[in-house]
N, C-alpha and C positions, 0 to 999 in steps of 0.2 A: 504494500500500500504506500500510496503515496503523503508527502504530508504537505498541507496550505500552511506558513506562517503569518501570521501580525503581532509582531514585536512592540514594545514602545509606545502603546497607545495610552497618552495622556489626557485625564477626565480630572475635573476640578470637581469634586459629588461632597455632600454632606455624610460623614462617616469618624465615626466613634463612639466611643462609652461615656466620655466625660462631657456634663452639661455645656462647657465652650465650646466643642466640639460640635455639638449639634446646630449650635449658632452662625457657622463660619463651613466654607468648603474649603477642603485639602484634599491637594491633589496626589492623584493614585495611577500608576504606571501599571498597566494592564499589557500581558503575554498570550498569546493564544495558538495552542498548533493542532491544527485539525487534520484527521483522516480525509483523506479524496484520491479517487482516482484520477488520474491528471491526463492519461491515455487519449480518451475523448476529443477534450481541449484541443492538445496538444497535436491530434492530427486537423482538427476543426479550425484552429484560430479563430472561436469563434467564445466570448465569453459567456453565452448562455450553456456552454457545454462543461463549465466549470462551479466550482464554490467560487461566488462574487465576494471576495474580500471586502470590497467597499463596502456593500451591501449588510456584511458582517459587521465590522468597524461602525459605522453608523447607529445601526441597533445594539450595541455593545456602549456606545457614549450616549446613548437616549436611558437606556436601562440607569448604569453609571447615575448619569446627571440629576435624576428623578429618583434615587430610590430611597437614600436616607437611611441606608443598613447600620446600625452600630458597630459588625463585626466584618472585617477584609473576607471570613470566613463565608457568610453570608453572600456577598457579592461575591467571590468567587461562586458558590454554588448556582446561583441564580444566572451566571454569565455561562456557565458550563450547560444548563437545561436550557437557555434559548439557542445556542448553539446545536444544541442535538436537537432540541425538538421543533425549534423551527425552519434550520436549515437541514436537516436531516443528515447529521455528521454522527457516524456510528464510536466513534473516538476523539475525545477532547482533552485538551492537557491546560488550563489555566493557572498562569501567576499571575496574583495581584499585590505588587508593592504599595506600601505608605511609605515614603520616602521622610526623613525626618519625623519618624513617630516614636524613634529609640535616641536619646541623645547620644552621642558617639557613634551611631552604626548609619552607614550609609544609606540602607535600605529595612525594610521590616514587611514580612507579608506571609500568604501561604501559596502554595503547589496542591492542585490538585489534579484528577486524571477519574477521567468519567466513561463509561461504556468501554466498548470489547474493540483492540486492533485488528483490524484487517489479515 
């Protein structure tokens, strides 16, 4: 199987535990690598014959910007089921970084990994 990336996707979303937190957005670096066959496409040149990244990415910062999760844990999950179930990717792998949520650490987030590889 093949895999689609979007790396680096920055959303500015309301997310945390702590009451300031819910007052203010901070921003969150989202990863995503998804199963696709690429085959298709890739004799096609045609982008209907593929996972539209854009398409992904777009609903991926609508989610993001609207959802108000307390926990990185959360929006990861919820970015992992619209990914499978509405673009129909039988395999998902999302990291989503708080960048500045740890004083000292560059980054702070989870990994996770949804449905069965190819």
């Amino acid at each position: 199987m093949d895999t689609i990336y979007l790396h680096g996707l920055t959303v500015d979303a309301v997310i945390g535990i702590w009451e300031w937190e819910r007052r203010i957005k901070q921003k969150v670096v989202i990863d995503i690598d998804m199963d696709a066959d690429i085959r298709k496409a890739a004799a096609s040149d045609a982008v209907e014959d593929t996972l539209n990244y854009k398409a992904v990415a777009k609903r991926i910062v609508e989610l993001a910007e609207t959802s108000g999760f307390k926990l990185v844990e959360t929006l990861a999950e919820r970015i992992a089921e619209v990914v499978r179930n509405e673009f129909g990717v039988p395999w998902v792998r999302v990291r989503v970084n708080k960048p500045g949520a740890i004083r000292g650490s560059r980054d702070v987030g989870v990994l996770i990994e949804r449905g069965v590889r190819a």
